[in-house]
C-alpha positions as CSV (number, residue, x, y, z in Angstrom):
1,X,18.6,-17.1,-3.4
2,X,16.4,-15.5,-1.1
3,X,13.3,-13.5,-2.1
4,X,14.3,-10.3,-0.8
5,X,18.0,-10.9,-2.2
6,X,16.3,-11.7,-5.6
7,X,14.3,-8.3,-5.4
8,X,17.5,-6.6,-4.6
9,X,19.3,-7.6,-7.6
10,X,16.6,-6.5,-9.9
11,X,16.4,-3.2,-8.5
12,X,20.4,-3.0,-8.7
13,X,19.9,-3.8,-12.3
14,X,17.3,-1.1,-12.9
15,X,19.5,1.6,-11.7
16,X,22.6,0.4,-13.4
17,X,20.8,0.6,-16.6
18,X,19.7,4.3,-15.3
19,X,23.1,4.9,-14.3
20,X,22.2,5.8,-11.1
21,X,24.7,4.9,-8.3
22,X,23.6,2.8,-4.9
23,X,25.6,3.7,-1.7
24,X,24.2,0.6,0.6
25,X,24.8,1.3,4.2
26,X,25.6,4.5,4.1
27,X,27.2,6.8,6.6
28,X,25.7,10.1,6.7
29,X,27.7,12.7,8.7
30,X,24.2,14.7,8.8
31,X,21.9,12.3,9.4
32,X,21.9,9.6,12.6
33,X,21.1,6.2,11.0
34,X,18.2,5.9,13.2
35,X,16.5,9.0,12.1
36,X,16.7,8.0,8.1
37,X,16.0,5.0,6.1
38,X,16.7,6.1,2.4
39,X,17.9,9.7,-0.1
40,X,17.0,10.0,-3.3
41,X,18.9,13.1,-4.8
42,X,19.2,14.7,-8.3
43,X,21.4,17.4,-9.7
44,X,21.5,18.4,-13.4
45,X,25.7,18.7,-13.6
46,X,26.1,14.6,-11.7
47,X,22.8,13.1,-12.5
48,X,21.0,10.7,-9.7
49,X,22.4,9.0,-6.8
50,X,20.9,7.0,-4.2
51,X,22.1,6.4,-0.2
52,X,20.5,4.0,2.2
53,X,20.5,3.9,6.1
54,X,23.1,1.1,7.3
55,X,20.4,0.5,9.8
56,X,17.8,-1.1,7.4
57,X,17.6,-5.5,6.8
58,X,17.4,-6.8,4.2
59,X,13.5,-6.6,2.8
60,X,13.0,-3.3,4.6
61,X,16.2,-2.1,2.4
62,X,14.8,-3.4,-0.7
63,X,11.5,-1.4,-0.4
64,X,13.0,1.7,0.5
65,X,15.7,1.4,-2.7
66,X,12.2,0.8,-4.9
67,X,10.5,3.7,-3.0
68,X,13.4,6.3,-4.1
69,X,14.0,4.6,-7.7
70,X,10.3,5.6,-7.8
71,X,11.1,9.3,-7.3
72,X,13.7,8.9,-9.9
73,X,10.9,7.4,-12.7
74,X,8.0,9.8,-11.1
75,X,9.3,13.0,-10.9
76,X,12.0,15.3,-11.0
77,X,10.0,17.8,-8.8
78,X,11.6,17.1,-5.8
79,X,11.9,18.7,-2.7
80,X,14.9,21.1,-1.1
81,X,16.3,19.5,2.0
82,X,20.0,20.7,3.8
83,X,22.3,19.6,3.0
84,X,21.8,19.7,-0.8
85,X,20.5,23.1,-1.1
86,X,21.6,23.1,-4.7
87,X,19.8,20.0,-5.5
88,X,16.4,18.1,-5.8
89,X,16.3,15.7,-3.0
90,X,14.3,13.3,-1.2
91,X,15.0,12.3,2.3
92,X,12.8,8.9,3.6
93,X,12.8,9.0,7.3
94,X,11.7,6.5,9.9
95,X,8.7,8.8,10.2
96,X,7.3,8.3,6.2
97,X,8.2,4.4,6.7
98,X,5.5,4.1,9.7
99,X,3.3,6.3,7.5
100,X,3.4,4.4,4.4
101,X,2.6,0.9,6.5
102,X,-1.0,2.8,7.6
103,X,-1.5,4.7,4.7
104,X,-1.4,8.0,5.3
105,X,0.1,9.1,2.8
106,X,-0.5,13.0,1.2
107,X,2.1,14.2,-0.7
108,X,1.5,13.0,-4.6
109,X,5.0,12.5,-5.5
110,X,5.5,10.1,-2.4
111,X,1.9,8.1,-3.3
112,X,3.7,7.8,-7.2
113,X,7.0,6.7,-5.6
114,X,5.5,3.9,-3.2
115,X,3.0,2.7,-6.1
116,X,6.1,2.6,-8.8
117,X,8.2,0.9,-6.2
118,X,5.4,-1.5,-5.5
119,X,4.6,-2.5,-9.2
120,X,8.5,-3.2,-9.8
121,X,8.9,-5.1,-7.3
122,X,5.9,-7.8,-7.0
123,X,4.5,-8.7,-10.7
124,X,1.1,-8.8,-11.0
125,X,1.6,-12.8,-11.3
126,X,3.0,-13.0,-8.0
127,X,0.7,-10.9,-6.2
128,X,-2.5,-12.7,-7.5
129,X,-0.8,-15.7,-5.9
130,X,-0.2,-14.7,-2.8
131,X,-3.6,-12.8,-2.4
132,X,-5.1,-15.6,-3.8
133,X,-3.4,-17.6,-0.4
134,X,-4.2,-14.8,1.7
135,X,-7.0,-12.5,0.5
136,X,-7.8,-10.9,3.5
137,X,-4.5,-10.6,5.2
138,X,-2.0,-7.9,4.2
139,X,0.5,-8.9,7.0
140,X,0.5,-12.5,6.1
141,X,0.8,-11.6,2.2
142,X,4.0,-9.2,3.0
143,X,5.4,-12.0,5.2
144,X,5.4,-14.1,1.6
145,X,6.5,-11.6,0.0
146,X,9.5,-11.5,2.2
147,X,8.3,-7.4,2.6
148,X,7.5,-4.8,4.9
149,X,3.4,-5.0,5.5
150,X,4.1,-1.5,3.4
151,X,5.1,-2.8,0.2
152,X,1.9,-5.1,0.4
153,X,0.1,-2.4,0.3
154,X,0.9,-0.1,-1.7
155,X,0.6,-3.0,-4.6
156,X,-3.0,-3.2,-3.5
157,X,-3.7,-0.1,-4.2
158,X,-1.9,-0.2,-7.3
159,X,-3.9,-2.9,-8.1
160,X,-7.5,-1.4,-7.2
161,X,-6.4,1.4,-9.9
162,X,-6.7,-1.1,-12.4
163,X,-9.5,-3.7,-10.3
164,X,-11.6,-1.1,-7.6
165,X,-15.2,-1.1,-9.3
166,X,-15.1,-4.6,-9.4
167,X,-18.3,-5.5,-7.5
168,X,-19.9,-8.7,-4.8
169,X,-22.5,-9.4,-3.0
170,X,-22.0,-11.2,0.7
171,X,-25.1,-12.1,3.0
172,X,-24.4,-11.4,6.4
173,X,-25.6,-12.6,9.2
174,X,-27.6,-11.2,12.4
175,X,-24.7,-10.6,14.1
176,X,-22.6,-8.8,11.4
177,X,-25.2,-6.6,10.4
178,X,-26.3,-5.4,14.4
179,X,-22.7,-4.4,14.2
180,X,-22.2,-2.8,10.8
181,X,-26.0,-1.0,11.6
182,X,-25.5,0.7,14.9
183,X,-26.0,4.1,14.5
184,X,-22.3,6.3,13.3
185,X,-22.0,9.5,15.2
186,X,-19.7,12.6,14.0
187,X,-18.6,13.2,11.6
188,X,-15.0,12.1,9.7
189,X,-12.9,9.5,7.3
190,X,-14.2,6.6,9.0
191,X,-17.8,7.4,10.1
192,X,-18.2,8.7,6.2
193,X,-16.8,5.3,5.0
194,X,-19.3,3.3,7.7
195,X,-22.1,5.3,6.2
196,X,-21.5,4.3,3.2
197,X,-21.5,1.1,3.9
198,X,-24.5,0.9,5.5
199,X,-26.4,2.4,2.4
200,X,-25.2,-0.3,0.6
201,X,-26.7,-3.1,2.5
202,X,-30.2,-4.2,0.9
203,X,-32.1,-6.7,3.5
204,X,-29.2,-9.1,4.7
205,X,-26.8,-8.2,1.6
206,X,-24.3,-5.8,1.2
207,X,-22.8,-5.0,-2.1
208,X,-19.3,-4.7,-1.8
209,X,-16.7,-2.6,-4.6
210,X,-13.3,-4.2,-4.4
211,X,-11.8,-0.5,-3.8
212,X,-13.7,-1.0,-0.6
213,X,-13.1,-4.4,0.5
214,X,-9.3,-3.5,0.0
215,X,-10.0,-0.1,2.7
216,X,-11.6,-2.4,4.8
217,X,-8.2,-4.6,4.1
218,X,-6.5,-1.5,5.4
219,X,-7.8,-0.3,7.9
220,X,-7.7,-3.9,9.9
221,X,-4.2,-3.1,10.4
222,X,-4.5,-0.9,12.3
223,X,-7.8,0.9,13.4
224,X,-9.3,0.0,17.0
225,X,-12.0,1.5,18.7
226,X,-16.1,0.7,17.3
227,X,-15.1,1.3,13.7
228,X,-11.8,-1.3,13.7
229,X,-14.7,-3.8,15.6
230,X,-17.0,-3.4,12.0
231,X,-13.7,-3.7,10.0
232,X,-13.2,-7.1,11.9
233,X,-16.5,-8.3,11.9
234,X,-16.8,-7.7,8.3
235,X,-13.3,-8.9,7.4
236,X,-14.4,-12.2,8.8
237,X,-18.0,-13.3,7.1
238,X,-15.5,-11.7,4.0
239,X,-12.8,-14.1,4.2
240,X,-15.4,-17.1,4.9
241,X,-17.3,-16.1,2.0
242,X,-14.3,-15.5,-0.4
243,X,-13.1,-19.0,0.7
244,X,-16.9,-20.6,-0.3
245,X,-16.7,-19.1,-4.0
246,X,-13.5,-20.7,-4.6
247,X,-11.1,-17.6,-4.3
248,X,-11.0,-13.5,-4.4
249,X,-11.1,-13.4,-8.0
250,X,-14.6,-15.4,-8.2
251,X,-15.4,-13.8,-5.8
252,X,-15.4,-9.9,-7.3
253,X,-16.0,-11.8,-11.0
254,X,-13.6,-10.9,-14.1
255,X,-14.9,-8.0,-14.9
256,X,-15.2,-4.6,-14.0
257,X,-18.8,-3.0,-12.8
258,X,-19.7,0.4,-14.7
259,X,-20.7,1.3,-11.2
260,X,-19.5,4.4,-10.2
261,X,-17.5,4.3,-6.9
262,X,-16.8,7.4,-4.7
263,X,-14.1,5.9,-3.0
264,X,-11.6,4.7,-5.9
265,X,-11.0,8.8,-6.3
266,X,-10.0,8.8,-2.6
267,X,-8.3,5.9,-1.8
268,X,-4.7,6.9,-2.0
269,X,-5.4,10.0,0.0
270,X,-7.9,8.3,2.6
């Protein structure tokens, strides 16, 4: 059986025991499969039900069913949308699906949907191994995983909630540090983050919280420009020096610094 199949049958198993029905494939006379991926809706006289888009495979299917069991185990504070204006409902669109594979996420109840679906579906066993193979890759860990790069990571952020003060040291070398020194102008998400960075390089070493090593993870993915050139650069000495310790989790150590980190607060929103 195939991972994603595997997953599938879990997740079919958790809403049985919920009683909540799965309409796979689903037809929606309202909604164009290409415009929705996955409906989560509630009502107090029928319970929970659950549709998804006949236009989804396989792994992207099984995230979005653990994304909308997540708003049935989160919340029942959803959202109004036609054509259930008598009920609590949840749409996930194409839109939220390219959203949650950069991040940008703002809405609380969807950041507790993604990070529930995320824990049920890859134990914290499994994801230690396949970090452990890939620790600086979140495309090549989803590809393990048999998952959209989304699923990936939204489990690592559900695992810097437990693992973000963690803290390293990495020298870097002439090179890495002209790049990660260059003066930051303006002002925003990224040149706050590079700023911060920069204040916590001491001589040729910069000390490192795992919350920021995993943003750094992130942003890889997807940011260009000067700022996804430091995010490269550093990702690189990173995964060379990650490798020389004998993996990520010798790397950060066991235990968790008493360090306070500003980002750990932000993370989900940033």
């Amino acid at each position: 059986m195939s991972k994603w199949l595997e997953r599938w049958t879990h997740l079919c198993s958790v809403a049985r025991r919920r009683g909540i029905p799965i309409l796979a494939g689903h037809e929606h006379p309202d909604l164009r499969p290409d415009e929705w991926d996955g409906l989560w809706v509630y009502t107090l006289s029928l319970g929970s039900g659950i549709a998804l888009s006949p236009a989804l495979d396989g792994p992207s299917a099984v995230w979005v069913l653990s994304h909308e069991l997540g708003h049935e185990f989160t919340s029942r504070q959803g959202t109004l949308f036609s054509p259930f204006a008598t009920a609590l409902a949840h749409v996930t669109n194409r839109e939220n699906q390219r959203r949650w594979g950069t991040g940008h996420v703002r809405q609380p109840e969807e950041e507790a949907a993604n990070l529930w679906g995320a824990n049920e579906l890859i134990p914290e066993e499994e994801w230690n191994e396949v970090e452990g193979r890939y620790p600086t890759c979140l495309k090549s860990m989803a590809k393990t995983l048999d998952l959209p790069v989304a699923a990936a990571l939204w489990r690592a952020r559900a695992m810097v909630q437990k693992n973000g003060a963690q803290q390293a040291q990495v020298n870097l070398d002439p090179a890495t540090l002209e790049v990660l020194l260059r003066e930051v102008r303006g002002q925003g998400g990224h040149q706050s983050f590079a700023r911060s960075l920069q204040r916590a390089v001491k001589g040729a070493t910069l000390t490192l919280t795992r919350a920021d090593f995993n943003r750094i993870r992130e942003y890889r993915l997807n940011v260009g420009g000067g700022f996804g050139k430091i995010y490269r650069t550093l990702m690189s000495i990173l995964d060379r020096s990650i490798s020389e310790t004998g993996g990520i989790e010798s790397f950060f150590g066991s235990n968790p610094s008493s360090v306070k980190n500003d980002h750990l607060e932000k993370l989900v929103q940033e």
